[in-house]
C-alpha positions in Angstrom: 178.7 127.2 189.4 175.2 125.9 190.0 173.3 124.4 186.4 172.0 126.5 184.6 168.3 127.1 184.4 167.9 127.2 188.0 166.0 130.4 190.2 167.7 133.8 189.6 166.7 134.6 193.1 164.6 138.0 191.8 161.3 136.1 193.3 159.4 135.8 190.1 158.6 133.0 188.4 159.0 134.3 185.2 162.5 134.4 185.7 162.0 130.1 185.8 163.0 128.3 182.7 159.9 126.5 181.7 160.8 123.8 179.5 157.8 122.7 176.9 159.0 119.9 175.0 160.8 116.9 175.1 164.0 118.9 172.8 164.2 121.3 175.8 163.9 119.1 179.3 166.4 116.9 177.0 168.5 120.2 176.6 168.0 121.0 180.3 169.4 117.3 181.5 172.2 117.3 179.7 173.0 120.2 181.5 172.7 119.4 184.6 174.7 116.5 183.5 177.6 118.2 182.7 177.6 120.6 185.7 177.9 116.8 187.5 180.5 115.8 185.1 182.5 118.7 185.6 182.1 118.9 189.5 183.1 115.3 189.7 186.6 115.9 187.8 186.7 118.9 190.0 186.1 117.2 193.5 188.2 114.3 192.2 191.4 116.5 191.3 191.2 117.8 194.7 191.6 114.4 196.3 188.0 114.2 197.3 186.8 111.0 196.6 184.2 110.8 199.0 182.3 113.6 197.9 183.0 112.6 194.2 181.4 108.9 195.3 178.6 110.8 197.1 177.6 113.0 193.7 177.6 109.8 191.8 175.8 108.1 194.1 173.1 110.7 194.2 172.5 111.2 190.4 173.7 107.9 189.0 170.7 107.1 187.1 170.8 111.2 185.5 174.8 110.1 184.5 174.1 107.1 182.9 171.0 108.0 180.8 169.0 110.9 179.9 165.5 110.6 179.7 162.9 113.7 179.7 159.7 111.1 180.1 161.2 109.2 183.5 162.5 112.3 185.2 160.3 114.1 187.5 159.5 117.4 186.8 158.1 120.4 189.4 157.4 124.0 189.2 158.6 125.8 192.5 156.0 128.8 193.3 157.1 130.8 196.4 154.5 131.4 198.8 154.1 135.2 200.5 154.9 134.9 204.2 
């Protein structure tokens, strides 16, 4: 299961969470934290290491430390065709 907060897929961007404080993105990391967390014990109980090392490797500096000031931030706006 994907972290929460992400696109619903409906094609509007008021579906978007649009965090406004520091409280909230904090809120929002740590969730995306623990959907790592969680997908790391998952990928490790299934023997696969190399994926686990490759998640880690990828958001290292998110699992070490939050912090809502040093991470970047971007609204996705689709486009029409």
């Amino acid at each position: 299961m994907p972290p929460s907060g992400q696109a619903s897929g409906k094609g509007d961007n008021n579906d978007l969470p649009k965090p406004t404080n520091k409280v909230e993105r904090t809120l929002q990391l740590t969730r995306v934290r623990d959907w790592c967390m969680e997908r790391l014990s998952d990928l490790s109980m299934e023997n696969r290491l190399s994926d686990a090392r490759a998640i880690t490797s990828e958001h290292l500096e998110l699992l070490e430390k939050i912090d809502a000031h040093t991470t970047l931030w971007m609204i996705i706006e689709k486009t029409k065709p």
